[in-house]
Residue frames relative to the residue before (quaternion, step in Angstrom):
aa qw qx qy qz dx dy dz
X 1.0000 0.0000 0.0000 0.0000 0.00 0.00 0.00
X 0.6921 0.4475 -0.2938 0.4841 3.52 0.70 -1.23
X 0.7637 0.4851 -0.2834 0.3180 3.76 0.93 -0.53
X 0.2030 0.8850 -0.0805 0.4111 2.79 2.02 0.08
X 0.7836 0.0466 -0.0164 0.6193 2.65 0.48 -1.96
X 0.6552 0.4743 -0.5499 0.2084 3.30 0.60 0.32
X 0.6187 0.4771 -0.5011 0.3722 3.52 1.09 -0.27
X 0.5702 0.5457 -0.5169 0.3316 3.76 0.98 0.44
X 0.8387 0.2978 -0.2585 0.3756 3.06 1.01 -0.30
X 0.4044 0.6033 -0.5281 0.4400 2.63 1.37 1.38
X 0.5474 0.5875 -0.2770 0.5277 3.75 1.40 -0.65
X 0.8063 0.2805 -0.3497 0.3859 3.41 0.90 -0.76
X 0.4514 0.5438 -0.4804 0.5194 3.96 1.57 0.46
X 0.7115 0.4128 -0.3431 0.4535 3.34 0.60 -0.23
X 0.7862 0.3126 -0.3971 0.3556 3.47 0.61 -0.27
X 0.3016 0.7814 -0.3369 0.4301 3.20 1.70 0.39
X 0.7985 0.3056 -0.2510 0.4539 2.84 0.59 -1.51
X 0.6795 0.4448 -0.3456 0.4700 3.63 1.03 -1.17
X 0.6037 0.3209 -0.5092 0.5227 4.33 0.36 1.20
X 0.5744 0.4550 -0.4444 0.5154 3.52 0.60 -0.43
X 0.6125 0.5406 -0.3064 0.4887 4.06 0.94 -0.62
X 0.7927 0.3631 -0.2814 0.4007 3.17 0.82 -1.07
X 0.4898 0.7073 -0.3717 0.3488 3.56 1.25 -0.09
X 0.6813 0.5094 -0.1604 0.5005 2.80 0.75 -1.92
X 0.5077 0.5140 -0.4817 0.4960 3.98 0.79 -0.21
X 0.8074 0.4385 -0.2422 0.3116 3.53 0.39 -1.41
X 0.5202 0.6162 -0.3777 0.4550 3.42 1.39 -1.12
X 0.6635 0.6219 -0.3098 0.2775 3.55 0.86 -1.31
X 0.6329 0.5130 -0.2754 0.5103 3.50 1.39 -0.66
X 0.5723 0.6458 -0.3325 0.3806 3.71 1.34 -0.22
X 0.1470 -0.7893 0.5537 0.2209 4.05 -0.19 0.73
X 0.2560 -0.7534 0.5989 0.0897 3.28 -0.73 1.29
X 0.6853 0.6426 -0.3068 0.1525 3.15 0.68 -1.09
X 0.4627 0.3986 -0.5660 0.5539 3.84 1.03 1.00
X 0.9062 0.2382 -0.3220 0.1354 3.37 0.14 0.48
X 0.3151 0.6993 -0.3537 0.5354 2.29 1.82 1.14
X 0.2163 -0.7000 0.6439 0.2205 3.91 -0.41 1.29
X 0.5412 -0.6824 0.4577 0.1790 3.23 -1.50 0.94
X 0.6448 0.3605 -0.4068 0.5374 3.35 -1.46 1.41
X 0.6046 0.4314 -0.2994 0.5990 3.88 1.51 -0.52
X 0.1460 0.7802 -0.5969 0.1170 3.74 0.48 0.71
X 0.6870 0.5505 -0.1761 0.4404 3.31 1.05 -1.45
X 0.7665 0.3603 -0.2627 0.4622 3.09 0.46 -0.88
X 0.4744 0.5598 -0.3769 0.5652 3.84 1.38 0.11
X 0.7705 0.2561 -0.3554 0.4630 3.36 0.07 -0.72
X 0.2174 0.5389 -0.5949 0.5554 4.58 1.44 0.10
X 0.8939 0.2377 -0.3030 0.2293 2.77 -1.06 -1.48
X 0.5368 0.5202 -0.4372 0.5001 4.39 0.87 -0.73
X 0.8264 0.1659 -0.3263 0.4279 3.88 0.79 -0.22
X 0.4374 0.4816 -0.5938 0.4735 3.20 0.57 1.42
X 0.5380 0.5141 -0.4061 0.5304 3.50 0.88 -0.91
X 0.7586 0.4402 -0.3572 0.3211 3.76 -0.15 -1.18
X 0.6267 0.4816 -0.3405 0.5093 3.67 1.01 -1.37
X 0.6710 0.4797 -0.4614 0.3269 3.95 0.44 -0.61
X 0.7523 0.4167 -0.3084 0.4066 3.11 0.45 -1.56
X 0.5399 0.5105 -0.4816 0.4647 4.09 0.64 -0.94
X 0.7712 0.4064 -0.2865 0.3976 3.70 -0.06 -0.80
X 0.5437 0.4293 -0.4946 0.5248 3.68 0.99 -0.38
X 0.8023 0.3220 -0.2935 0.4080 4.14 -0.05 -1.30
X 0.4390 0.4350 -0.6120 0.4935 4.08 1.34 0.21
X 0.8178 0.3030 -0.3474 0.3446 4.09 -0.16 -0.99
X 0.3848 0.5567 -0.4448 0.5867 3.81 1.28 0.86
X 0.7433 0.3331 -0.2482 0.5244 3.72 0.52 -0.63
X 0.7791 0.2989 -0.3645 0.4133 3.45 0.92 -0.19
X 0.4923 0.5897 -0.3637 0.5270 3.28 1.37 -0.13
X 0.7941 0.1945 -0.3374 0.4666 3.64 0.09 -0.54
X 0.3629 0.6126 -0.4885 0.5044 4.22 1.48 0.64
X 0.7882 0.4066 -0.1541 0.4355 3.32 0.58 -1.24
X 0.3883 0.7200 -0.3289 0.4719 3.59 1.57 -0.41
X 0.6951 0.5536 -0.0971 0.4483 2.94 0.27 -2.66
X 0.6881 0.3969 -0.3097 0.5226 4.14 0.65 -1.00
X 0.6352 0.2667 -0.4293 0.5841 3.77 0.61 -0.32
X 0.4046 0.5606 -0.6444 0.3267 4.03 -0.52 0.16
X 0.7874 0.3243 -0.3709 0.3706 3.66 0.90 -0.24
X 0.6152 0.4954 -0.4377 0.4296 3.60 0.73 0.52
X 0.4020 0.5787 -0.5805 0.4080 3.70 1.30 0.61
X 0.6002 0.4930 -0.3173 0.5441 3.78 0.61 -1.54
């Protein structure tokens, strides 16, 4: 039981990290820089890592939710 939950919560730090990775790849291709007022660099590139850590973590606990879903599908039948 206790091992269990740790290899889930290993899978779910790892798939955290590898969507929060895959964001921050994609955001990178995004040109912010019209809307960014100048001298607020810093506080632009804060706010692109909040934006990245949310969204990666919302579509990692979508991938493990609908993983962990898919494993209950066998106790309807």
């Amino acid at each position: 039981m206790m091992q269990s939950l740790g290899q889930e919560a290993l899978i779910s730090m790892i798939s955290h990290l590898i969507f929060i990775i895959i964001t921050w790849r994609i955001l990178q291709g995004i040109n912010l820089e019209p809307l960014i007022k100048k001298g607020r660099v810093m506080e632009a590139n804060i706010l692109l890592i909040f934006i990245t850590i949310a969204i990666g973590t919302t579509v990692s606990r979508f991938f493990l939710d609908f993983l962990q879903w898919s494993q209950q599908l066998i106790f309807l039948f």
